[in-house]
N, C-alpha and C positions, 0 to 999 in steps of 0.2 A: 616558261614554267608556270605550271596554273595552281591554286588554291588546293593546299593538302599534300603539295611536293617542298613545301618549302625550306628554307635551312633558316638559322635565326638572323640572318642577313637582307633578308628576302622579306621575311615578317618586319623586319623593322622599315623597308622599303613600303611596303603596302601601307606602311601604320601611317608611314609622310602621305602618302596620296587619302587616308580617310582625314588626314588633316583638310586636305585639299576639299573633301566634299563637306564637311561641316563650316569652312572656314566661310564657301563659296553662299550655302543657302543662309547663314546669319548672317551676312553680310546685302546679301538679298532681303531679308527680313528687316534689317536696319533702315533700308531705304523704300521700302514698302510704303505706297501713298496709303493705306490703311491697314498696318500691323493688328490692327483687334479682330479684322476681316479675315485675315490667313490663318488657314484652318490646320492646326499643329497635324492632325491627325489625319488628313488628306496628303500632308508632304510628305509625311512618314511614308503611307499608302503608296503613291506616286515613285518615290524613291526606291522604292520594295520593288515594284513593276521594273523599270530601270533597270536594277542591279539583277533580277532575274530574268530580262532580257539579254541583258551584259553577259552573262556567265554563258546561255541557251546559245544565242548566237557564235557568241568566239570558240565553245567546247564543241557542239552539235552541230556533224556537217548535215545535217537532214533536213537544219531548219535557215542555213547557208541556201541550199540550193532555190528555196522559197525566193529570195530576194536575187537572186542569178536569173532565173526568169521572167521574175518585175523588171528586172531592170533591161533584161533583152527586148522588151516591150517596147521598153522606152525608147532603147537604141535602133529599134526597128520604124517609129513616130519621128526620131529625128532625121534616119534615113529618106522616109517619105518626103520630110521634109529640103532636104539637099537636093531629092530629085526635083524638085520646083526651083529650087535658089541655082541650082546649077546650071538648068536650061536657060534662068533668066539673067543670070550675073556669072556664068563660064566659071576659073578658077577659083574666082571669088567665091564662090556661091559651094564650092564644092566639088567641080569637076575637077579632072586630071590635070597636075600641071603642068604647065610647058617649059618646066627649070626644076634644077635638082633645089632641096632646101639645103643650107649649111646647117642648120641648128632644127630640132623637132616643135615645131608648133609656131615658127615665124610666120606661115602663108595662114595660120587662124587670122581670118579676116572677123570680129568681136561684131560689126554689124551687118554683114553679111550670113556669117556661119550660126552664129550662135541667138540672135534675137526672130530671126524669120521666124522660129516655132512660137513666137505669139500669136500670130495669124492662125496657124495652124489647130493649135490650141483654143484660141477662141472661136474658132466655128465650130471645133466637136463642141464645146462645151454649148453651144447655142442650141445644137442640134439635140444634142444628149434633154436638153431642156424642154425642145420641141416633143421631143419623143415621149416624156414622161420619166426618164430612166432615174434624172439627178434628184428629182423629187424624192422616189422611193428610195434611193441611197443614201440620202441625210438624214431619212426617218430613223433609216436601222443606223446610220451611225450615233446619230443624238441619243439613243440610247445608253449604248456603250459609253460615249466620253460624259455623261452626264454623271453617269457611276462612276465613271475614273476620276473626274478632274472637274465636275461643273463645268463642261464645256459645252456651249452648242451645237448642234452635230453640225451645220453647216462649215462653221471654221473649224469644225474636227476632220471635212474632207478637204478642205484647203490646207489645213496644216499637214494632213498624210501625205498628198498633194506635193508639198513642199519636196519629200525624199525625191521625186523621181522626176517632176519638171522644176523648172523655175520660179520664183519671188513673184512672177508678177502671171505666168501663165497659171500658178495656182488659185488667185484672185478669182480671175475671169471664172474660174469653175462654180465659182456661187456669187457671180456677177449680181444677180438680184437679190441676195441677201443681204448688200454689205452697208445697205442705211440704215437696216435694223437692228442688226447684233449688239451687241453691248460692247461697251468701249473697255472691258478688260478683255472679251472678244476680238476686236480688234487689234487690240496691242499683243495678242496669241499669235494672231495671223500674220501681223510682224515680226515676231523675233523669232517664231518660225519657220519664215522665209531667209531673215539673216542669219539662222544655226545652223541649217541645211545647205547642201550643196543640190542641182540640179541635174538628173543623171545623163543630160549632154554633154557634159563635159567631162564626165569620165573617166572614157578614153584618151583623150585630152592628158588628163593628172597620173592618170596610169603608166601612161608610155614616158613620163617624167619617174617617178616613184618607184617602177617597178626593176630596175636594176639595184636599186639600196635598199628596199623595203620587202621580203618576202609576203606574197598574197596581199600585194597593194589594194588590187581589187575587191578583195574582202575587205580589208580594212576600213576602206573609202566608202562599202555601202553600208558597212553594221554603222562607222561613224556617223553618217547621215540620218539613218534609220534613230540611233540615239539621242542624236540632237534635237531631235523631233520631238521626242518625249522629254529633255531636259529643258529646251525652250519652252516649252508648254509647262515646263511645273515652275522654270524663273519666273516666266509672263503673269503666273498665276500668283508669286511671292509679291511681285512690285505692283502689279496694278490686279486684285484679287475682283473674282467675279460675285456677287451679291446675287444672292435668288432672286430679288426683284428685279435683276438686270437683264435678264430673258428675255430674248426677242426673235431672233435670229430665224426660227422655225414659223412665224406669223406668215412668212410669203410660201410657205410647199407650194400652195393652189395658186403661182404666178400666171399671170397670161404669157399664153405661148402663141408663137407669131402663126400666122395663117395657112404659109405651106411651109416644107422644107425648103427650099430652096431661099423662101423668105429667110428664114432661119441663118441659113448659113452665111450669106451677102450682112445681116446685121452682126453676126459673128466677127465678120470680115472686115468690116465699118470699125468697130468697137477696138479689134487689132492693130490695125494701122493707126489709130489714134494714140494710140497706146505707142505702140512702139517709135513713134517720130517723137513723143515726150520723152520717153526713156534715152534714145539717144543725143536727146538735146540738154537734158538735165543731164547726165553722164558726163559730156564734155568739159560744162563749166562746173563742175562738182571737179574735176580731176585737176582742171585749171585751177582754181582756188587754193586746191592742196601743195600744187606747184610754186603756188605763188607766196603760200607760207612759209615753207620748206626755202624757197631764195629768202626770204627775211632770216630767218632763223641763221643762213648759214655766213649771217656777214656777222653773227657773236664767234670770237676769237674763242675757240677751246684750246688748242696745240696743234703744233705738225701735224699732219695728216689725217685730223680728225674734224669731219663738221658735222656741223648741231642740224637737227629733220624731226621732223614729228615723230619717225619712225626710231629714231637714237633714242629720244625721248623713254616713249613703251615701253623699248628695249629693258632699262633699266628699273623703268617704277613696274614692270613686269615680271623680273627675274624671280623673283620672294614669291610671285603666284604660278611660276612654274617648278620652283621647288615641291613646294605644295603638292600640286597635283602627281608630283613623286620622281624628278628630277633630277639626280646631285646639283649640289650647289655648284662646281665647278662648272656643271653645262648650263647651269640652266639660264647666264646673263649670255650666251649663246640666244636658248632656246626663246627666250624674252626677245632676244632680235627678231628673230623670224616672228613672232606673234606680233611684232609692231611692223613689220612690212606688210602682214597681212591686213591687219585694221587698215593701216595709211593706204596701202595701195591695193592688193587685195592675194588672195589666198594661190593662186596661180605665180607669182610671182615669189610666194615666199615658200611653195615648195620644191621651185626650182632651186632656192635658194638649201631649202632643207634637204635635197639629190646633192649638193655641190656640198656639204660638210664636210669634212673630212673624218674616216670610219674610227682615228684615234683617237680624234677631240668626241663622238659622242659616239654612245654604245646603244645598241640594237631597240634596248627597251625603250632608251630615250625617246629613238628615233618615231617609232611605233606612238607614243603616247605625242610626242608632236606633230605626229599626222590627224590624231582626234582633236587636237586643239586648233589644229590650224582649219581643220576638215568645217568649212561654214563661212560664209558671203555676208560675213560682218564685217564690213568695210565701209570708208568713207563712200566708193566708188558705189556700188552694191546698197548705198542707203539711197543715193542719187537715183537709181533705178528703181526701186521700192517706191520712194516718194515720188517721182516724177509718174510713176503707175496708177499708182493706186489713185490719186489727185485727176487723176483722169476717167479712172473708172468709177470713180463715187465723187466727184465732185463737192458734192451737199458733204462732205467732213472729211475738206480741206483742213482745215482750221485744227480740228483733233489731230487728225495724220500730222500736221508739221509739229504740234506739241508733243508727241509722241513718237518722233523719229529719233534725235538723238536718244531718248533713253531705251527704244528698242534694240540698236546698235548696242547698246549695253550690255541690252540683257542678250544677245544671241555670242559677241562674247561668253560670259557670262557660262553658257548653257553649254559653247562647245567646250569650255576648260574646266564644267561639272562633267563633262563627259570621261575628258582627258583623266579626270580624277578618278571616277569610278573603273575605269579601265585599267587604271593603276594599280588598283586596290585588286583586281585577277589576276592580270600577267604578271 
């Protein structure tokens, strides 16, 4: 039921989820490194865009099928890429198996399937650069997000970026930008990497979702699509961009390598470096969490219950999934699921959120935990962030690790303003 059908049941539900979005951005504003710098009237602005995307998207299949096609793009870049990882790594990689699966998504092999398209990605983007193409795309978009949101167009095609590839293959697209942009530019580019999902995985979350969730695949891309703009107007509350902090557009006229082929082998280079960090950061990021989680669980709570980072969320969570428009009775449920996803990550807690049971939460619930969960705000998924980006700009190490945990923040943050305004329609 959408806006202007409503019963006075239904209004008082929306009213809990506009709790959810004021509750979210002054609370963002409270912890803003420079509150005098955030410009009331740019969030306002911001927010207005948001919520009239919100409504365009979910009401208007016209402008549905816009992102059904981006996104088959994508699926079609991931495809090309499978046909490489398959010839080189067989099952792993993507080819046929030679055994049936018990369960949907055990033979995802995570550094086989899903990281290969760094490579892949960073040689268009090398190429794209050769060519001239990335240059003129950052012109016209620095335009645009400069008027939306003071953003530099470069980290405004990384953040777009963000909806349809990955956290670290969006990077690489303005690989030579990323010593100069401003450091609230920066911290854009991160929480819009962790509010976002990448559209490889998909299919993936789809074929999990889509027996409990009617038009999972809608859901999954407008959420994406949203998080993009809600991380980008958190990113902008906590660490605000100052007109003197322009930079980002200084490199358009970069040097471009000598041939193509050049091009593509330094693309090539730049990816596999990238990627052997990510998966080495990933491991001991996940081990760590492991190894907190066994402390935790030698404190005696009761029978059958132990203490995990994720118990934790759970609870000091509940209150901000009310909010976002929840009953109370589901919502130290829906708190669980949003702490498996931080602790472990969003793949895991929508299995979790498929396995509900359809009496304990109701349709809408369901639906507004899919936008909340919908984003690679994770401990796991920070470990790939940072172990990336540290590799692709080295010279600001130092900022990216002051600026990890609280990016994870805000892409939280940005998917449970989403969840909120979503609320406030359905």
């Amino acid at each position: 039921m959408l806006i202007g059908e409503s019963s006075m049941e239904d209004v008082g539900i929306r009213f809990q989820s506009c709790i959810g979005v004021i509750s979210i951005l002054f609370f963002s504003w409270l912890l803003s490194e420079s509150r005098k710098n955030v410009l009331i009237s740019r969030v306002l602005k911001q927010l207005t865009i948001v919520f009239i995307f919100a409504v365009l998207l979910i009401t208007m299949p016209q402008v549905k099928e816009v992102f059904f096609y981006l996104n088959k793009f994508v699926q079609h870049l991931q495809v090309a890429t499978e046909f490489g990882t398959s010839f080189v790594f067989g099952y792993l990689g993507g080819a046929d198996l030679p055994f049936m699966e018990n369960q949907v998504g055990t033979s995802f092999v995570f550094a086989f399937k899903a990281l290969p398209i760094i490579l892949v990605v960073s040689a268009i983007s090398s190429i794209l650069i050769y060519l001239g193409v990335l240059q003129k795309v950052i012109r016209l978009i620095s335009l645009l997000l400069r008027k939306f949101a003071g953003l530099e167009g470069s980290v405004g095609i990384a953040a777009a970026a963000n909806v349809f590839v990955g956290m670290i293959e969006a990077p690489l697209l303005i690989k030579p930008y990323l010593k100069t942009i401003s450091r609230g530019g920066l911290f854009a580019l991160m929480t819009t990497g962790l509010s976002t999902i990448a559209g490889t995985v998909y299919i993936l979350y789809i074929s999990i979702l889509s027996s409990t969730i009617k038009d999972a695949i809608l859901h999954l891309s407008i959420a994406s699509f949203l998080s993009c703009l809600t991380g980008i107007l958190i990113s902008l509350i906590l660490v605000p961009i100052r007109k003197c902090d322009h930079g980002g557009e200084s490199l358009v006229n970069i040097r471009r390598q000598d041939s193509l082929m050049m091009a593509v082998f330094d693309g090539i280079s730049t990816g596999l470096n990238v990627l052997m960090n990510v998966i080495a950061t990933l491991i001991v990021f996940l081990a760590l969490v492991y190894l907190v989680n066994s402390l935790l669980s030698l404190i005696p709570l009761g029978e059958n219950v132990t203490l995990s980072l994720q118990l934790l969320l759970g609870f000091v969570l509940a209150p901000i999934m009310w909010a976002c428009g929840i009953p109370w009775e589901e919502a130290i449920t829906a708190g669980g699921l949003m702490g498996t996803k931080v602790v472990f990550n969003e793949l895991m807690a929508f299995v979790s959120l498929a396995a509900v049971d359809e009496a304990l939460f109701s349709d809408r619930s369901r639906i507004i935990c899919l936008y909340a969960i919908c984003g690679f705000a994770n401990f796991g998924s920070l470990a790939i962030l940072v172990g990336g980006l540290t590799t692709i700009v080295p010279e600001r190490k130092t900022e990216i690790l002051a600026l990890s945990l609280k990016s994870l923040f805000a892409g939280c943050l940005a998917t449970l303003l989403t969840a909120s305004v979503v609320g406030v329609i359905i």
